[in-house]
C-alpha positions in Angstrom: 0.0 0.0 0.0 1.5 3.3 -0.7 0.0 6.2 1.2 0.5 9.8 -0.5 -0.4 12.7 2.2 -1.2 15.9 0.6 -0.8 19.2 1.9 -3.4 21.7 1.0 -1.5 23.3 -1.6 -1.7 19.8 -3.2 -5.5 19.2 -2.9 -5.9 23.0 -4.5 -3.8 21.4 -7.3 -5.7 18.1 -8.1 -6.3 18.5 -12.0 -7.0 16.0 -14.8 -4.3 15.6 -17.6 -3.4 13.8 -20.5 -0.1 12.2 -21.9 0.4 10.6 -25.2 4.2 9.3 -23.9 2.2 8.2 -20.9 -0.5 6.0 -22.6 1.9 4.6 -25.2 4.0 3.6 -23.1 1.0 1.8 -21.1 0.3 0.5 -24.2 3.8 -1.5 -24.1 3.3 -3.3 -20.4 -0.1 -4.4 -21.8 1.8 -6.0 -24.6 4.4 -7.7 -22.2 2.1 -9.1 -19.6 -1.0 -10.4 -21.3 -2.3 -11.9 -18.1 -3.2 -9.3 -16.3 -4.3 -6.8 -19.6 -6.6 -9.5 -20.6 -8.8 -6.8 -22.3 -5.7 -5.9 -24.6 -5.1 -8.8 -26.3 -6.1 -7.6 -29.3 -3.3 -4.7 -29.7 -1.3 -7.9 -29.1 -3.0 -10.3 -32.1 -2.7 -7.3 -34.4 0.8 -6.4 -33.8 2.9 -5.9 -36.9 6.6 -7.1 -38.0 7.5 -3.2 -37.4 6.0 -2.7 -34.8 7.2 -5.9 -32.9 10.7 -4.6 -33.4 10.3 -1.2 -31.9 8.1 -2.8 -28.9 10.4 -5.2 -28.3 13.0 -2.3 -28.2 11.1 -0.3 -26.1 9.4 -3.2 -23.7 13.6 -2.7 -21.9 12.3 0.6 -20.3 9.0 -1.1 -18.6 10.1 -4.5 -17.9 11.3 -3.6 -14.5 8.9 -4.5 -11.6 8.1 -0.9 -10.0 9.9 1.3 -12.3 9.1 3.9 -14.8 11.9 5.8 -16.4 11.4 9.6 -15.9 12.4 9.6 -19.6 9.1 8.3 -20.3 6.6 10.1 -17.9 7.2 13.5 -18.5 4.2 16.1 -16.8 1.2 15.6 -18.0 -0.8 18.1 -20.4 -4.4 20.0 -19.3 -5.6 19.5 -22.9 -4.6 16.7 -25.3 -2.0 17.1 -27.9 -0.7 15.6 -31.5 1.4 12.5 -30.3 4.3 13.6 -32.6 4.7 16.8 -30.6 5.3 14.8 -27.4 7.4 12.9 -28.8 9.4 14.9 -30.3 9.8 17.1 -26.6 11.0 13.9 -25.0 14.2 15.1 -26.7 14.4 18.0 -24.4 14.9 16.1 -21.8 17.3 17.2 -18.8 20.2 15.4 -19.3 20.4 14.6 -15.6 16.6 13.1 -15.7 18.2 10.6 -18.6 21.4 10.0 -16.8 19.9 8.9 -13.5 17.2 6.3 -15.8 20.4 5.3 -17.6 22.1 4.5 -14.3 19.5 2.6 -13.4 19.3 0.3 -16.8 23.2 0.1 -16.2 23.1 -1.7 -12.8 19.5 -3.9 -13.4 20.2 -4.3 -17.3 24.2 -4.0 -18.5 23.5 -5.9 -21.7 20.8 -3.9 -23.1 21.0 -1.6 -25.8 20.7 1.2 -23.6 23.6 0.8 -21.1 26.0 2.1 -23.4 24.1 5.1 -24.7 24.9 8.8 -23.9 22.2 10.8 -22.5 21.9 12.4 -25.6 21.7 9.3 -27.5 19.1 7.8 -25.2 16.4 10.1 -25.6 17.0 10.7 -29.3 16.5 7.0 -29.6 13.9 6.9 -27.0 11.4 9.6 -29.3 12.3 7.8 -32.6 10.9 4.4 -31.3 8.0 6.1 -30.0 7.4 7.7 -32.7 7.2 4.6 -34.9 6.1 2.5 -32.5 2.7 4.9 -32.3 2.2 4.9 -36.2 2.4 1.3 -36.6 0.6 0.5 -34.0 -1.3 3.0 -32.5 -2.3 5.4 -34.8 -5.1 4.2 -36.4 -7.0 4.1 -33.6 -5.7 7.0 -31.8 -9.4 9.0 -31.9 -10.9 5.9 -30.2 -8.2 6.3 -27.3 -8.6 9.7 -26.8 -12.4 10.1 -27.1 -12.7 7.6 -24.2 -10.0 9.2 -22.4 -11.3 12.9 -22.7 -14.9 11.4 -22.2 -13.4 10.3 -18.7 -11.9 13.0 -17.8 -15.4 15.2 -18.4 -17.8 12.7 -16.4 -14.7 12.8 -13.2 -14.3 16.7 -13.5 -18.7 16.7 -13.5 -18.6 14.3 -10.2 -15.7 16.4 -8.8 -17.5 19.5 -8.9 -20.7 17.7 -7.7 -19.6 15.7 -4.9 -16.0 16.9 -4.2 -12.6 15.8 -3.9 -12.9 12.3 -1.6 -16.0 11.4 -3.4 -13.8 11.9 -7.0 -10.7 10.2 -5.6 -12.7 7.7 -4.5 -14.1 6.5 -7.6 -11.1 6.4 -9.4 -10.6 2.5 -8.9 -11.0 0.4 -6.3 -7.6 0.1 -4.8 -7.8 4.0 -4.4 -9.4 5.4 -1.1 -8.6 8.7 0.1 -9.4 10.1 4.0 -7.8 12.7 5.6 -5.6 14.6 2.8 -4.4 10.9 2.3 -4.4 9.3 -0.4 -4.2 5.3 -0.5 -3.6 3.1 -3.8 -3.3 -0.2 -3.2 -0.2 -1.4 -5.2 1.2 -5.1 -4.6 5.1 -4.0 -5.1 4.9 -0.8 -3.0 4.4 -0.3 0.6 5.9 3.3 1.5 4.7 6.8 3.1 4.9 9.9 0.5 4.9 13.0 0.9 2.7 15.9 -1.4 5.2 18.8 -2.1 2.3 21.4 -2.8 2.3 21.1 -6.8 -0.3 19.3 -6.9 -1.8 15.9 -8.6 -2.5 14.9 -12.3 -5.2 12.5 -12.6 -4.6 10.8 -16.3 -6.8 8.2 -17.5 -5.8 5.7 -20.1 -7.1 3.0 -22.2 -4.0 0.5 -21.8 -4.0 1.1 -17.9 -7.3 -1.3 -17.5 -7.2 -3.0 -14.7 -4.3 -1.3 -12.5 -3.7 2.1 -11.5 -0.2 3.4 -11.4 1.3 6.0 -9.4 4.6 8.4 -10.3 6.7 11.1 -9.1 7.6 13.7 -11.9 10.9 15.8 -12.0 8.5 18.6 -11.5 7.4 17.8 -7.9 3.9 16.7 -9.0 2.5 13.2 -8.6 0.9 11.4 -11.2 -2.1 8.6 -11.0 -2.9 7.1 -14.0 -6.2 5.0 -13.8 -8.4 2.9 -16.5 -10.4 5.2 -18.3 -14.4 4.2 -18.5 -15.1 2.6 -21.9 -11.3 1.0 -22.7 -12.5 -2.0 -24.3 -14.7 -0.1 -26.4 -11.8 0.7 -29.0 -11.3 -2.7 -29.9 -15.0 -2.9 -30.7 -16.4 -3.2 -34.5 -19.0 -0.6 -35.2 -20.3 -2.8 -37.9 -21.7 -5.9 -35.8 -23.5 -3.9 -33.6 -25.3 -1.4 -36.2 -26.3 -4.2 -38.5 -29.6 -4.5 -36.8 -30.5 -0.9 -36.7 -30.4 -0.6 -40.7 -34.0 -1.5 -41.6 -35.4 0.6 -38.2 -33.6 3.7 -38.7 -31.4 3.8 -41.6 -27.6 2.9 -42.3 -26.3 6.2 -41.8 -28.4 7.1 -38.7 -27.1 3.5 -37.3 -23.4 4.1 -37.9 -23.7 7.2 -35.8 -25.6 6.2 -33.2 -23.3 3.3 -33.4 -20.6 5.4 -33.1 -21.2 7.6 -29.9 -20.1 4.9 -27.3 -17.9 8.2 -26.2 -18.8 11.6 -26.4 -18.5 13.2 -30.6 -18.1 16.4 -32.0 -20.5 16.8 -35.5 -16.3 17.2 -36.9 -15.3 14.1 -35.6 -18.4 11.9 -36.5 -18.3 13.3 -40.2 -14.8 12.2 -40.8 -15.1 8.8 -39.0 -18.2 7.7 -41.0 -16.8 9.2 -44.3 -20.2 11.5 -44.3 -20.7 15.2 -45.1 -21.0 17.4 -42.1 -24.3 18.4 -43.2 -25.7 15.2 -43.4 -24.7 14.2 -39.7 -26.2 17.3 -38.3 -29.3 16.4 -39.3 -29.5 12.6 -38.7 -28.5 13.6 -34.8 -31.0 16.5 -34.9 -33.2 13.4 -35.5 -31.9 11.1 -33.4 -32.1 13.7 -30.7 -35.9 14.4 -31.2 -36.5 10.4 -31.0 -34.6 11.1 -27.5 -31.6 8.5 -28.9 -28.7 11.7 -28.5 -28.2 14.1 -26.4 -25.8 17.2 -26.4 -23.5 18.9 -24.4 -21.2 22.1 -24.8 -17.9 21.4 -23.9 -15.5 24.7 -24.3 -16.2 25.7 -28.7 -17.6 22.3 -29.2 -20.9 20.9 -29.3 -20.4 16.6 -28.2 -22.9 14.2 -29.0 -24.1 11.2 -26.5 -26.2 8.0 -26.8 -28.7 8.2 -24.5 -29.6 5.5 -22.2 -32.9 4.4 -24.5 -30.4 4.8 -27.3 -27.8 2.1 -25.9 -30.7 0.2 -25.3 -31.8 0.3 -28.9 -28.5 -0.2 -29.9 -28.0 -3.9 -28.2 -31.3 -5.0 -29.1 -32.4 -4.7 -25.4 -35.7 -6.3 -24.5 -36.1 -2.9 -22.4 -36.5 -0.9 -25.9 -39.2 -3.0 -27.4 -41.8 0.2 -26.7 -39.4 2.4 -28.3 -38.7 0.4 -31.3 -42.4 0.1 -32.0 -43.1 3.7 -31.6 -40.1 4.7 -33.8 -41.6 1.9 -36.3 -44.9 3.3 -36.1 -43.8 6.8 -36.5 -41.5 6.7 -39.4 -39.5 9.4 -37.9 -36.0 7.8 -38.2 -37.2 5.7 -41.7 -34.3 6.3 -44.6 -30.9 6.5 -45.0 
């Protein structure tokens, strides 16, 4: 058990974040112990030849019971960013943060690749592999891993602001409690007192993280928990299954999108993952909306779409939505494409 006591500058601090090194790299321990990331076998079956080689590269930075490389857990962001930037700032980092990881590799790992390297050398290499790593393997499915991710981030920060701080920690995962300014994670290979040096907390969900939480130190004085995210397996999901039964109630288009909202959507990001104007999936969620399927929210400039509760239920053919499928059938309002 580690215990992590804050002081009230800390507690003032407590933000949500986001880290494209950070869930990358998470991506990489679910690909070396398949056991426990049972839900990520997938990233595992559909590994390519390339991006075996750079995983197998990288997997010598995580394979350490315990340890994260600072190299590869740099502070978190407030707002998400292109991968490539972050990967390309891991090159800027202090040499002495790269020195003291290589130290480490040095005495637990002397015949890696890495024990030889300069500072210089290892985070060059370090943002290369990412780099490729993430295209091969990542990329295509990098909006799926961030809409669940942000999505998570927006129901914690509505339950923070509703409940509080304990109540949000709380729910974070279960081997997280929190009680007096303490935080408690419940972590098999850790049992230490810490202490919160007033800058604060990043909470950063992630996809690959499902089922464990993790807990880090940054150079910067802040501590980092990284938890699942709601909704990871969802990105392994194939829209196309679960839509096919929709077709002949509420059209094909109208059933890809409603399909497609198992996280929140902007009317941008549905038109260019369904390959349909923007015009055209306005108005199939201004009528899935009046049918009560979607709803919306305003979140900063953008407008996100939801599936409704009697929406999900449509969705997976629930026994629950057998009134609403006959109404919608006896309407016609949702009939065409």
């Amino acid at each position: 058990m580690v215990r992590l006591q804050l002081r009230a500058d800390d507690v003032a601090r407590i933000r949500f974040g986001y880290s494209a090194v950070w869930e990358t790299t998470a991506s990489l321990y679910a690909l070396t112990n398949p056991s426990p990331y049972a839900l990520h076998r997938p990233l595992r079956r559909q590994l390519t030849a390339a991006g075996r080689a750079t995983a197998a590269a990288l997997a010598e930075l995580t394979c350490l019971p315990g340890w994260i490389p600072d190299t590869i857990s740099p502070p978190p962001r407030p707002t998400p960013v292109e991968p490539g930037l972050e990967f390309a700032e891991v090159r800027s980092t202090p040499a002495c943060v790269a020195e003291a990881d290589l130290d480490v590799l040095r005495r637990s790992r002397p015949c890696s690749r890495w024990a030889s390297m300069r500072p210089d050398q290892f985070v060059d290499e370090i943002a290369a592999l990412l780099g490729e790593y993430w295209r091969h393997e990542l990329a295509a499915r990098w909006e799926a891993i961030e809409s669940v991710n942000s999505s998570d981030a927006r129901d914690r920060q509505r339950g923070l602001a509703r409940d509080g701080v304990g109540a949000a920690l709380q729910l974070l995962h279960p081997g997280v409690s929190y009680e007096r300014s303490v935080i408690s994670i419940d972590m098999p290979l850790h049992s230490c007192d810490l202490a919160g040096r007033g800058e604060g907390v990043w909470l950063v969900p992630s996809v690959f993280r499902w089922p464990k939480v993790g807990l880090a130190s940054i150079p910067s004085g802040a501590f980092v928990i990284s938890y699942p995210a709601q909704g990871a397996g969802t990105i392994w999901e194939e829209r196309k299954s679960r839509e096919r039964g929709l077709d002949a109630l509420v059209g094909r288009s109208r059933a890809a999108v409603l399909a497609d909202l198992d996280v929140a959507r902007s009317t941008t990001s549905l038109s260019r993952r369904l390959e349909l104007a923007p015009a055209t999936v306005s108005a199939h969620l201004s009528r899935l909306a009046a049918a009560g399927l979607v709803s919306s929210a305003r979140d900063g400039r953008l407008v996100l779409y939801s599936r409704t509760s009697l929406g999900t239920l449509l969705l997976n053919n629930d026994p629950m939505a057998d009134d609403l499928t006959r109404e919608v059938r006896r309407s016609g309002s949702l009939s065409g494409r």
